[in-house]
N, C-alpha and C positions, 0 to 999 in steps of 0.2 A: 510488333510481334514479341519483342522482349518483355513486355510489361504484360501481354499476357503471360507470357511464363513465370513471372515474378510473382504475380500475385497469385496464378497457381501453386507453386512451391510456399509461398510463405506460407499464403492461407492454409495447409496441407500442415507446415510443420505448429503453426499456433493450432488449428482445430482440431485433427485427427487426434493425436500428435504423430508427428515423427522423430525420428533423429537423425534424419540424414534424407533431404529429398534434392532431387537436380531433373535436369531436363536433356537428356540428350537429341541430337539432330542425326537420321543418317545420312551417309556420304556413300551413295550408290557406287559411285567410279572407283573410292578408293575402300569401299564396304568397312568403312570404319564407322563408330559413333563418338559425335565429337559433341563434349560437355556445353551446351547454351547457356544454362541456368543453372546456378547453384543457391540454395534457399540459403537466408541470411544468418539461421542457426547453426548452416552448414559446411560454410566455409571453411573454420577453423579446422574440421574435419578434412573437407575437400582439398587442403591444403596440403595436410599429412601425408594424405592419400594420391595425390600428385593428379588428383581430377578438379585442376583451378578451369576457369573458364579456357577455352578453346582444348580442352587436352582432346585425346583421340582415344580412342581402346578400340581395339580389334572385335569385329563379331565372331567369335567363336563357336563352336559347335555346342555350345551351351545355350542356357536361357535367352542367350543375346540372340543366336541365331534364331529360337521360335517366338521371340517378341516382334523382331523384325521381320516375321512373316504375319505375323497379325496375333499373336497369342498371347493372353493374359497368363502372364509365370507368376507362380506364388514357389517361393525356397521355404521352409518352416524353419529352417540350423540349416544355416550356411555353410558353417561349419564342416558339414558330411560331403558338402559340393565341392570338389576338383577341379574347379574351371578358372581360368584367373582372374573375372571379373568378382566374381563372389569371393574366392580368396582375399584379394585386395579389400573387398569390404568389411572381408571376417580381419582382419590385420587392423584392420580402424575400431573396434569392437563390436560391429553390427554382425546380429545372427540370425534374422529374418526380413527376408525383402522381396518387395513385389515391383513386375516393369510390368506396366501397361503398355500398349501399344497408341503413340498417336495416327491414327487413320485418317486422312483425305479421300476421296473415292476410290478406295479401294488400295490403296495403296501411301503404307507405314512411310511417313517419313521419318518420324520421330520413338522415341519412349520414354516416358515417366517413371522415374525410380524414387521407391519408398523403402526405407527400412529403418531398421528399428534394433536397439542393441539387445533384449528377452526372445530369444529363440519360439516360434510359434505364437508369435504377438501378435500377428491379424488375421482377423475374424471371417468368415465367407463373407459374410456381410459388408463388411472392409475394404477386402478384392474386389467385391460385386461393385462399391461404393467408385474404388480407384478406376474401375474398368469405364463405367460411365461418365468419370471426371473425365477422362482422357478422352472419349467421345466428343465430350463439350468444349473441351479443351482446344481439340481439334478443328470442330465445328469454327470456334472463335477464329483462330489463326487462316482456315481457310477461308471465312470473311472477311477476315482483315487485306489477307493476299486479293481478295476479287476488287477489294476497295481501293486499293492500293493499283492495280491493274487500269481501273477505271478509269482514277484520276491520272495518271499515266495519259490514259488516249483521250480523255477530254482535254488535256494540255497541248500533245500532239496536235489535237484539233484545232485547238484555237491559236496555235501558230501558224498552222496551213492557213487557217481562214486572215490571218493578218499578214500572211504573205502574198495570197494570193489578192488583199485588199490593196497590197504595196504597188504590186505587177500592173495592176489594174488605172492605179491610180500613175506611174512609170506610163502607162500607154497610152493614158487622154494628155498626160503633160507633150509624150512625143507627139502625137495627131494636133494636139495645137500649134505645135513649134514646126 
């Protein structure tokens, strides 16, 4: 699962460009969003800004809350915004960002953050872009979880099936003896 976020974020900050992309996960029980992924141009950033890998930031009543409900937020100046996640970013010099939502059926586990330090840096086209990254983004990781699931219970399987080849072969030794 990491490596699809990596080469989401990287490929995000060489192509788009950005300057500051990561990957957060939510944490339903404790409704925070804790950093996965931080792209490789953005560490140095991410560092500053105290969002190293595993940090936590609060969903707040902000963008974070309607990302985490499923909605594509675009900030144009962060700057204007109140909220302490976009503060913290406007502090790092970013002043326009966008979180997509990653979706599974139906339900956010994750979001995608893009931003950028020129205030109204992305385009509808951009958002529309990021919105169906994160789509596919999603897509990927919940294949990867079903694959992962799989090989799970084919393993399971084929211990049951060598155990119960054990038992089997345990009870013609006893019937001989």
């Amino acid at each position: 699962l990491k490596s699809i976020y990596q080469v989401v974020v990287r490929t995000l900050e060489e192509c788009l460009p950005i300057d500051f992309g990561c990957v957060l996960l939510h944490d339903q029980a404790a409704n925070v969003l804790r950093v996965t992924c931080v792209g490789a141009k953005s560490e140095a950033l991410a560092r500053e800004l105290m969002m190293d890998e595993q940090a936590s930031i609060d969903v707040d009543g902000n963008g974070l809350s309607r990302c985490v409900q499923g909605q594509l937020v675009y900030e144009p100046d962060i700057g204007q915004v109140r909220f302490p996640f976009p503060e913290r970013l406007a502090r790092g010099g970013l002043d326009s960002l966008v979180m997509a939502p990653l979706r599974s059926e139906s339900r956010v586990f994750g979001v995608l953050v893009a931003a950028r330090r020129e205030s109204q840096a992305f385009s509808s086209i951009e958002c529309e872009f990021l919105r169906q990254l994160s789509e596919h983004a999603a897509l990927a990781v919940h294949q990867a979880q079903l694959h992962g699931a799989l090989q799970a219970a084919y393993d399971d399987l084929r211990q049951s099936q060598q155990a119960v080849m054990q038992q089997e072969r345990l009870r013609a030794l006893g019937q001989m003896a």
